[in-house]
GUNU-391133 format. One record per residue (C-alpha): residue number from 1; residue in one letter; x, y, z. Coordinates in Angstrom, 3 decimals. Last residue first. Layout:
<marfis>
+-----+------+----------+----------+----------+
: seq : type :       c1 :       c2 :       c3 :
+-----+------+----------+----------+----------+
: NUM :    a :        X :        Y :        Z :
...
+-----+------+----------+----------+----------+
</marfis>
This chain:
<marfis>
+-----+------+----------+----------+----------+
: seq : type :       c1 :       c2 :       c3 :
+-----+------+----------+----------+----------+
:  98 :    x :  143.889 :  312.543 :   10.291 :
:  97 :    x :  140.610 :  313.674 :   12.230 :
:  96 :    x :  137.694 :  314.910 :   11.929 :
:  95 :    x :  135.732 :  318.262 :   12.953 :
:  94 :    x :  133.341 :  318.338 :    9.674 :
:  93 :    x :  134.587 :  321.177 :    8.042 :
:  92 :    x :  138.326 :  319.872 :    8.219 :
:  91 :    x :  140.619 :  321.335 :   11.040 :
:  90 :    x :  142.046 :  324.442 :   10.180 :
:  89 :    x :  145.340 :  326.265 :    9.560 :
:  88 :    x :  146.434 :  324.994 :    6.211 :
:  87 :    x :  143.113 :  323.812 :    5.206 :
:  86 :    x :  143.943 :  323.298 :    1.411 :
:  85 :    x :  140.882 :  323.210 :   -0.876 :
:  84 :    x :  138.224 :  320.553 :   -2.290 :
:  83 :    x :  135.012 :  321.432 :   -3.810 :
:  82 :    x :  135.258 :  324.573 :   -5.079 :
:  81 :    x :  138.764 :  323.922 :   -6.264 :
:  80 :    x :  137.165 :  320.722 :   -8.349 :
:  79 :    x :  135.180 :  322.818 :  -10.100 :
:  78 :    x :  131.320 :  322.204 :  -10.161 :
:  77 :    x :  128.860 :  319.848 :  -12.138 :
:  76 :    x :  127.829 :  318.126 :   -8.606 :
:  75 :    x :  128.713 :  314.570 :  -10.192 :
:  74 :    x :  131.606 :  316.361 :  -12.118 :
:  73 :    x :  133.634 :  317.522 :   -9.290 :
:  72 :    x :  132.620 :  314.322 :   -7.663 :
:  71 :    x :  134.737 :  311.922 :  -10.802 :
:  70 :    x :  137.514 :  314.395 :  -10.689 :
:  69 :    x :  138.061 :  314.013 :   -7.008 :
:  68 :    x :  137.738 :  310.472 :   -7.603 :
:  67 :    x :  140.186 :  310.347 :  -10.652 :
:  66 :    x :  142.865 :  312.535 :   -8.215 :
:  65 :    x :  142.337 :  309.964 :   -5.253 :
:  64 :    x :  140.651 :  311.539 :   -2.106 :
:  63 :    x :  141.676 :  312.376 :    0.483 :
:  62 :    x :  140.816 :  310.692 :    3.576 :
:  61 :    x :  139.914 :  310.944 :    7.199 :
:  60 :    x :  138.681 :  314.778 :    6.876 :
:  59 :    x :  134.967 :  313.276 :    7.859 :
:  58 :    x :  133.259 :  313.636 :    4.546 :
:  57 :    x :  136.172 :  311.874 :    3.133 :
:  56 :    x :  135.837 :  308.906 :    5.310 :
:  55 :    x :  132.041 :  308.762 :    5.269 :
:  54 :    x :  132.235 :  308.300 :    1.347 :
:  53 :    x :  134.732 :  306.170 :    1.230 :
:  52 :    x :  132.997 :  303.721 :    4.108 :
:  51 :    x :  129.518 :  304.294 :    2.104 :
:  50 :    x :  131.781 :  302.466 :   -0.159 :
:  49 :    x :  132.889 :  303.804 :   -3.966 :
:  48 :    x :  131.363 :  303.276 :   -7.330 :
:  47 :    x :  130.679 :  307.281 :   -7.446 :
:  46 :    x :  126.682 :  307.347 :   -7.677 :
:  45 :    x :  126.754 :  304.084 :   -5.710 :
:  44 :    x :  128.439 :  306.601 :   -2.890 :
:  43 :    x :  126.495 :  309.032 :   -3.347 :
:  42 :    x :  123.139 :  306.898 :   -3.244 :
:  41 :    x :  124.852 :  305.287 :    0.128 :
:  40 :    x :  126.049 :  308.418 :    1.863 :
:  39 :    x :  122.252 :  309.745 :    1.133 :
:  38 :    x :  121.435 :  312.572 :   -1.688 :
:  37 :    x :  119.523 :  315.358 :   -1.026 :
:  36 :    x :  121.096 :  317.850 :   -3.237 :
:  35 :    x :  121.982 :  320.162 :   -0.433 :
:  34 :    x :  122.992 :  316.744 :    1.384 :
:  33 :    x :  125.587 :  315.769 :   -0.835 :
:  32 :    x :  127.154 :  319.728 :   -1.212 :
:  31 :    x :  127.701 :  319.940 :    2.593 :
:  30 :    x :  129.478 :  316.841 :    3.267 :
:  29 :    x :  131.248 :  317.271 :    0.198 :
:  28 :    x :  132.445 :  320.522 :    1.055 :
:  27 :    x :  136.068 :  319.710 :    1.380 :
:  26 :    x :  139.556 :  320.341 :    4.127 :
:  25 :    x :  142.809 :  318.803 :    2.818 :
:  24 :    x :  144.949 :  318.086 :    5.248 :
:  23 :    x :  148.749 :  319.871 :    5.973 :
:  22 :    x :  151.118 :  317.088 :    7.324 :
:  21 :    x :  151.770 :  316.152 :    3.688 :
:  20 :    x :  154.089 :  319.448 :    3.478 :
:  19 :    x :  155.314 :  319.520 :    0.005 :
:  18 :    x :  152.458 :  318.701 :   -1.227 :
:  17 :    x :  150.388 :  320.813 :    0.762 :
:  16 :    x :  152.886 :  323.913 :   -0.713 :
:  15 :    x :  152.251 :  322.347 :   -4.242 :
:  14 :    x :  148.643 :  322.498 :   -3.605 :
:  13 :    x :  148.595 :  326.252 :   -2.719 :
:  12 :    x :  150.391 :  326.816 :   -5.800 :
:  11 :    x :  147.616 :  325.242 :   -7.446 :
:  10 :    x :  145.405 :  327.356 :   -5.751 :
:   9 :    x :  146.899 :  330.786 :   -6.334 :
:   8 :    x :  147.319 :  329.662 :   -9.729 :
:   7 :    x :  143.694 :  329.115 :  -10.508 :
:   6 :    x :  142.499 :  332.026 :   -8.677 :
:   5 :    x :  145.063 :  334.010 :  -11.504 :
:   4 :    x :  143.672 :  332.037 :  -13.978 :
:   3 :    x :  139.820 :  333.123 :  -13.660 :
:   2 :    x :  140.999 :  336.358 :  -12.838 :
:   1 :    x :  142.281 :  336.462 :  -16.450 :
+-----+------+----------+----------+----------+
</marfis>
């Protein structure tokens, strides 16, 4: 039951980003690519997107499409609320931009 009740606290923290596009997403992909030792590149081939892509969400620049999100929650065999979560108050991980 915990497992749901984290999972409704975070989907009603999505609805509040949705609501509010000016709130960013913030992610660990950064962090979780090079733990496994992969390059931008090999990630990126991994997930049939640019190094560009890849950069850009490591970097807070973009969020990522729902299929995508789903696609790197299963390349690091992880949740996709582990991976991505709203930042409501702080910059992305990584100090970009929007």
């Amino acid at each position: 039951m915990d497992h749901l009740h984290g999972w409704n606290d975070f989907m009603g923290t999505l609805t509040r980003c949705a609501v509010h596009p000016g709130i960013p997403m913030r992610n660990e992909v950064r962090r979780l690519r090079t733990e496994q030792g992969w390059t931008q590149v090999q990630f990126a081939e991994a997930l049939g997107v640019s190094r560009q892509t890849v950069n850009a969400l490591e970097t807070g620049k973009y969020d990522p499409s729902l299929p995508l999100a789903f696609r790197i929650s299963h390349l690091f065999s992880i949740p996709l609320e582990t991976i991505f979560f709203p930042g409501e108050h702080d910059s992305p991980p990584t100090g970009g931009k929007r």
